[in-house]
ZABA-263653 format. One record per residue (C-alpha): residue in three letters; x, y, z. Coordinates in steps of 0.1 Angstrom, whole numbers, plus 2048, in hexadecimal, padded with zeros to 3 digits. Example, Ala and Ser with C-alpha at 12.3 -4.5 7.8 and 13.67 -1.06 7.14 Angstrom:
REM ZABA-263653
ala87B7D384E;ser8897F5847;
REM end
This chain:
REM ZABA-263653
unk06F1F873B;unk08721673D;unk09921B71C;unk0BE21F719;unk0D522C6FF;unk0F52216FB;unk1132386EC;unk12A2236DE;unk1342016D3;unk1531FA6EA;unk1581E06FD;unk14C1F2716;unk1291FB708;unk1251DC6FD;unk12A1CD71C;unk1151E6730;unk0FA1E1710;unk0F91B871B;unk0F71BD73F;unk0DB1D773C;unk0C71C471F;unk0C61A5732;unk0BD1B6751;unk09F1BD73E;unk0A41E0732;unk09A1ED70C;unk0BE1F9703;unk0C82086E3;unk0EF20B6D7;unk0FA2236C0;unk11B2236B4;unk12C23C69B;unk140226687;unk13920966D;unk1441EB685;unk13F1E26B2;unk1601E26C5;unk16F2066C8;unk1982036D4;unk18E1D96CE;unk1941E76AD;unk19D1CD68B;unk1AA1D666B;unk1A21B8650;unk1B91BD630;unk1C51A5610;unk1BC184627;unk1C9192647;unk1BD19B66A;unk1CD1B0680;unk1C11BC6A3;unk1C31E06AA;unk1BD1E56CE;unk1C71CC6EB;unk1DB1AA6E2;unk1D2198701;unk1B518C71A;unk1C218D73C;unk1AB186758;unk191172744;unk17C16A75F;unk17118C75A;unk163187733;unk156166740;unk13F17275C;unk13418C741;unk12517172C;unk11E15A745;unk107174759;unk0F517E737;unk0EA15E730;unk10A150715;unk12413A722;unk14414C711;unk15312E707;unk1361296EB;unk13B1496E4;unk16414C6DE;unk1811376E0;unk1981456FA;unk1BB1346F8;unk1D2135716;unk1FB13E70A;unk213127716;unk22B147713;unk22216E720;unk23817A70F;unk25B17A701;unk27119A710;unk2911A6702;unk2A31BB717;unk2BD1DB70D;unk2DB1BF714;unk2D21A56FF;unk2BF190717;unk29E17B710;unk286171727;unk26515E71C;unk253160739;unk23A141743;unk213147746;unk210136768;unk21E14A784;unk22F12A793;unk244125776;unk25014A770;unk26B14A78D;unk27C12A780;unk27F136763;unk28F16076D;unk2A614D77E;unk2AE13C75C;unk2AB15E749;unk2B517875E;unk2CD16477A;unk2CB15379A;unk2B116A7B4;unk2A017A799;unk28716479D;unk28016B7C3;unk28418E7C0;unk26318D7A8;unk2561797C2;unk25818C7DA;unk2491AB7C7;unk22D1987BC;unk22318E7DF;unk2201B37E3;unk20D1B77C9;unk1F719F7D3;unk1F11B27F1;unk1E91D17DF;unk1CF1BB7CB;unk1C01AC7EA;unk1BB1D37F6;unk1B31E37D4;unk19D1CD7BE;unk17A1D07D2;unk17A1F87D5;unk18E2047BA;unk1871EA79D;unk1661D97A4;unk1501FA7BA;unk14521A7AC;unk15F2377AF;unk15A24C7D0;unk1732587E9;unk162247806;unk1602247F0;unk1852287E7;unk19323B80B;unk18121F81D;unk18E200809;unk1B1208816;unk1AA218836;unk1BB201851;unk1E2204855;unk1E51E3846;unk1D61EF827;unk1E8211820;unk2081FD825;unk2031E980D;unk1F52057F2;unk20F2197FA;unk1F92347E7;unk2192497ED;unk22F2387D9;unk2332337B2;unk2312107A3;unk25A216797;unk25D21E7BF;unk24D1FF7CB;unk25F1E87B5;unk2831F47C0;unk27A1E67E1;unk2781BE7D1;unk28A1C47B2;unk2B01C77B0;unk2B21BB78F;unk2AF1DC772;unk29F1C475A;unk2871B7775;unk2831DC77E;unk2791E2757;unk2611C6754;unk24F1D976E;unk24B1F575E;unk23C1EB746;unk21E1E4754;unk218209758;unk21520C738;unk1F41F9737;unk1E0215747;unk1F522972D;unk20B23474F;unk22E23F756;unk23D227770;unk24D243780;unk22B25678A;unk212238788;unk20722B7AD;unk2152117BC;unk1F12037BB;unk1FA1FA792;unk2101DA7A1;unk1EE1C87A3;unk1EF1CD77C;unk20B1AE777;unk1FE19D794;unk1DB197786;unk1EA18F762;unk203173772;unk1E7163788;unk1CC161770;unk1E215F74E;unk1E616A72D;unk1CC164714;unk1C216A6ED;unk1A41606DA;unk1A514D6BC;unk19C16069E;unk1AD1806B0;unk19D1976CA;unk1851A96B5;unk16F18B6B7;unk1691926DD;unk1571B36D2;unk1461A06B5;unk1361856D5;unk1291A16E9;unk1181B46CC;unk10718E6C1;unk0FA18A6E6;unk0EE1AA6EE;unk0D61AA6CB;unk0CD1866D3;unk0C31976F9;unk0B01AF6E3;unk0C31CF6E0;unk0C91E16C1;unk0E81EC6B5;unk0E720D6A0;unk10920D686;unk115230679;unk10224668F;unk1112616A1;unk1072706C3;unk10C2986C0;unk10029E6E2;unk0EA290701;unk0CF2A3708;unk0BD2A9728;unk0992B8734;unk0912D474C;unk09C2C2769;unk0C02BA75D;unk0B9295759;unk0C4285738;unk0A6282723;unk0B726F704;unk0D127A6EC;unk0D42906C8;unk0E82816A5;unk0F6290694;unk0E1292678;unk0CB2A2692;unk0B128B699;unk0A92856BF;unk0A925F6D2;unk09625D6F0;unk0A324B711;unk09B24D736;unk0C524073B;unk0E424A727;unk104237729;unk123243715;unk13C23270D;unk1532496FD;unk16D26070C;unk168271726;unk174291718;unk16128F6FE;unk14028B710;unk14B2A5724;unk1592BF70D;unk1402B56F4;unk1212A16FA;unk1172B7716;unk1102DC71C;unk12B2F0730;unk11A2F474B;unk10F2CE753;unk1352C2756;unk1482DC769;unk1592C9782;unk1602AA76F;unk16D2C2752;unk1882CE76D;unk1912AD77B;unk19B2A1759;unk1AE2C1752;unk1C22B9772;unk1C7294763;unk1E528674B;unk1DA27A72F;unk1E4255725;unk20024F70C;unk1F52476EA;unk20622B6D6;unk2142266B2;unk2072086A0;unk2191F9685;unk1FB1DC672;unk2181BF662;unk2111A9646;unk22B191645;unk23817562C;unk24715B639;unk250164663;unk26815D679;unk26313F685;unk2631376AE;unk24F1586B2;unk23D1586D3;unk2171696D7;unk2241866E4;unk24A19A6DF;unk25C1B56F4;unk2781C96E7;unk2801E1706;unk28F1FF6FF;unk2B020970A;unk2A7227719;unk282223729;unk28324573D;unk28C25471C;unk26C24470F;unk25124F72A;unk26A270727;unk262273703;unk23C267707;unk22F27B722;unk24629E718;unk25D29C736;unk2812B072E;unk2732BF710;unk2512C26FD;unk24129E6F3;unk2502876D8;unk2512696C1;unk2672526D4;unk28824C6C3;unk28F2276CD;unk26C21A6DB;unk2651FB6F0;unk2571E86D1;unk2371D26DD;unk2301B26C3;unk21319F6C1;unk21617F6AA;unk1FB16A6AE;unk2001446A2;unk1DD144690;unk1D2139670;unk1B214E670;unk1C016E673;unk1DC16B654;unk1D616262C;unk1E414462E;unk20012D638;unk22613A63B;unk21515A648;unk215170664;unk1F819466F;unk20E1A2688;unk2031C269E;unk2231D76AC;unk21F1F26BF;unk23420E6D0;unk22C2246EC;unk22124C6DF;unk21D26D6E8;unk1FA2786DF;unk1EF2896BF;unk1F02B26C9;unk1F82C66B0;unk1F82E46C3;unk20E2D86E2;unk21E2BA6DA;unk2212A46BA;unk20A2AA69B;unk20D28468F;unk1FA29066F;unk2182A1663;unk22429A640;unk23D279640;unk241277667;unk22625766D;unk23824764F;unk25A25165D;unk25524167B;unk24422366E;unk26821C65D;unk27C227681;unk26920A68F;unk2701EE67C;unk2941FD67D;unk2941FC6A1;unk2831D669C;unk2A21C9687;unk2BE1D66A0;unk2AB1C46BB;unk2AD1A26A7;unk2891A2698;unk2941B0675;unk2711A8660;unk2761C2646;unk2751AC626;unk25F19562E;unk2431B3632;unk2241AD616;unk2101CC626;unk2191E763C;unk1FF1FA64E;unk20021666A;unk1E8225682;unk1F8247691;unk1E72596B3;unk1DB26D69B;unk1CC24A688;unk1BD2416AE;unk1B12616B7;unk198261694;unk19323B69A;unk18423E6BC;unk17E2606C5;unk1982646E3;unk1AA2856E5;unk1CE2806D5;unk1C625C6D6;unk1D12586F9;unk1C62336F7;unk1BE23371C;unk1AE255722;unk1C2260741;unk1E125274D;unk1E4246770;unk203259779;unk1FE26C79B;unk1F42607BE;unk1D22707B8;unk1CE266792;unk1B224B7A1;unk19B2647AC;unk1A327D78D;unk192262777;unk16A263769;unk156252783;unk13B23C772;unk11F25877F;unk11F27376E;unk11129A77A;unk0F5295763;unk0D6280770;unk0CF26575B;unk0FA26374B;unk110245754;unk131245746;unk14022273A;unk16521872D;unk18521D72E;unk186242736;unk173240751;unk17622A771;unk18521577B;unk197219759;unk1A7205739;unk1B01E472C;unk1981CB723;unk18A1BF74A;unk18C1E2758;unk1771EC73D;unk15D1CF742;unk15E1D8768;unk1521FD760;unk1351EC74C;unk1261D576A;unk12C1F3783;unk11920C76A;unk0FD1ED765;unk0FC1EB78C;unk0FB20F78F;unk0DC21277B;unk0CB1EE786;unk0CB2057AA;unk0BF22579C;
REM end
């Protein structure tokens, strides 16, 4: 029985763990911090819960097959509630959509929102994106990253039409989408590779597709419990899980083939696979000698990183009432944002008036009791970088902007300020220490760029005997992508 160690508690080493434990391997996890889940982060404090990372399932049938191939029907395992509501967006001129959770219902109801045609002009974009889903899923999602995988899923004509890897996601919407607030809705969705719309591929329009055909979803007891599930099944599989120990390096034998891993207390663990699911920068700037990761040192150099985000943690007395799941305060000036975020017409920057991102869940396990609210806000962020950018460690400026926030909140008609019983905030800075990502760019790299794709950690690593799992590496982040690079890498190795 070969033995395996995982790096790293995510979501994706956990899943990886399961597949690779029930498949009958000895596999070992070892995790630096005092809790499973990495970005799948939770915070408990005075009675309250609050998610740190993601606020929402989307393609679920993703997390099910998980379970269901490892032997645990995910429905005995956590309560995953469908929303009747996506989310609620406000728009710059006052306008509110809540947008429905089945994609038959949403046209109806832009044409309600937004006017008469708005609702066929997302129409007609999503059977685009569609296409682009039909095309992409299978080699870019589901397949191991290689040019000759991802070249050959869109080599007819058909295909590269409807790609389009020449064009950016903002591009390809201007072709269906007349409407500026339609056009803003859209990009948004770069954002959940940690993207700017006006560099991200084309190929990203399967990102709104998916999440309208297959829903939006939240688990009951809030998201962290989905991390909790895994950990319980792999150690009922018969894995171990190893809490505050910290991988200082992999090492290898005279061949060049992984031969285990160092702590940093300096004791050695044996293993005949390693599979890390950390950042890939920091496997290769610091788990592995120099000259093991040349070439994927340089393709990450050539690489954006993601944006980071601002999270504001709300402990609230007495709520607004009528809040949906999920709340969208657009900016009025997004190109200022992604400006401001990725350092365009000037150096990088806390943005002034962000797009403010609200989850509320309606659930009485997550607050301290009733006439309560745990809400999670977030704002899009420039990385932590001292040295090039925005040292968020500087004296008064997390605090600052924790209070420019909720500002921005109340002029957008979401003024909670009184009713607050705690305040906390996690700065990049915060999310940087919290999960050992570079400047807390939550997604490792960005997508921006026709070649970003290729740019990004394949699953194999240079080293014999190193898989790479999560959202760093391919095919990228967000909850399914991440579970996706876990059955590749357990595929991968099942064929070594």
């Amino acid at each position: 029985m070969s033995r395996i160690i995982v790096i790293g508690a995510g979501v994706g080493g956990l899943a990886a763990a399961m597949r690779l434990q029930h498949a009958g391997y000895d596999v070992t996890v070892l995790e630096q911090f005092d809790r499973v889940g990495g970005k799948l982060g939770v915070i408990e404090h005075d009675g309250f819960v609050f998610d740190t990372g993601p606020s929402l399932v989307t393609m679920p049938h993703v997390l099910t097959e998980l379970f269901d191939e490892t032997g645990a029907p995910v429905h005995e395992r956590v309560h995953l509630e469908r929303l009747p509501v996506a989310a609620r967006y406000r728009f710059p001129d006052g306008t509110v959509l809540d947008l429905p959770d089945t994609i038959d219902a949403i046209p109806a109801e832009l044409d309600r929102a937004l006017g008469p045609g708005s609702g066929a002009q997302w129409t007609s974009f999503l059977r685009r994106a569609e296409q682009i889903w039909d095309v992409t899923h299978g080699p870019f999602l589901e397949s191991p990253m290689s040019v000759r995988t991802m070249i050959g899923g869109i080599a007819t004509p058909r295909a590269v039409r409807a790609v389009a890897p020449w064009r950016s996601l903002r591009g390809l919407g201007s072709d269906h989408l007349r409407d500026s607030r339609l056009a803003m809705l859209l990009d948004r969705y770069a954002t959940y590779t940690g993207s700017d719309p006006r560099r991200a591929p084309a190929a990203l329009a399967s990102v709104p597709w998916a999440e309208q055909a297959w829903g939006s979803w939240y688990v009951r007891g809030g998201l962290g419990r989905i991390a909790t599930a895994m950990h319980d099944r792999f150690v009922e599989l018969g894995g171990t899980v190893e809490l505050g120990v910290e991988v200082a390096r992999v090492s290898t034998d005279r061949t060049g083939r992984v031969d285990g891993v160092v702590t940093a207390d300096g004791s050695t663990r044996p293993a005949d696979v390693v599979v890390a699911n950390a950042d890939a920068r920091q496997v290769y700037d610091r788990l592995l000698p120099r000259r093991a990761a040349r070439l994927p040192r340089v393709l990450l150099r050539r690489s954006t990183p993601s944006l980071s985000g601002f999270v504001l943690l709300l402990a609230l007395d007495d709520p607004p009432a009528d809040q949906p799941h999920h709340h969208v305060l657009f900016a009025e000036d997004y190109d200022e944002e992604f400006d401001a975020v990725f350092g365009f017409n000037g150096p990088p920057r806390p943005v002034a008036r962000p797009t403010v991102y609200i989850s509320a869940p309606d659930d009485p396990e997550i607050v301290s009791g009733p006439g309560t609210g745990s809400w999670f806000v977030l704002v899009n962020a420039p990385r932590h970088d001292p040295g090039h950018g925005v040292d968020w460690d500087a004296e008064g400026l997390a605090e600052g902007y924790a209070d420019q926030i909720m500002r921005v909140m109340a002029d957008r008609g979401l003024d909670v300020r009184d009713r607050v019983r705690h305040r906390i905030f996690v700065s990049p800075a915060d999310l940087e220490r919290r999960t050992m990502t570079p400047g807390g760019s939550i997604y490792g790299s960005s997508s921006n760029g026709p070649r970003a794709a290729f740019l990004r950690p394949k699953n194999t690593s240079p080293v014999p005997g190193l898989y790479l799992v999560g959202g760093s590496s391919h095919p990228g982040g967000g909850l399914p992508l991440v579970m996706l690079s876990a059955k590749i890498v357990a595929g991968l190795i099942g064929e070594r």
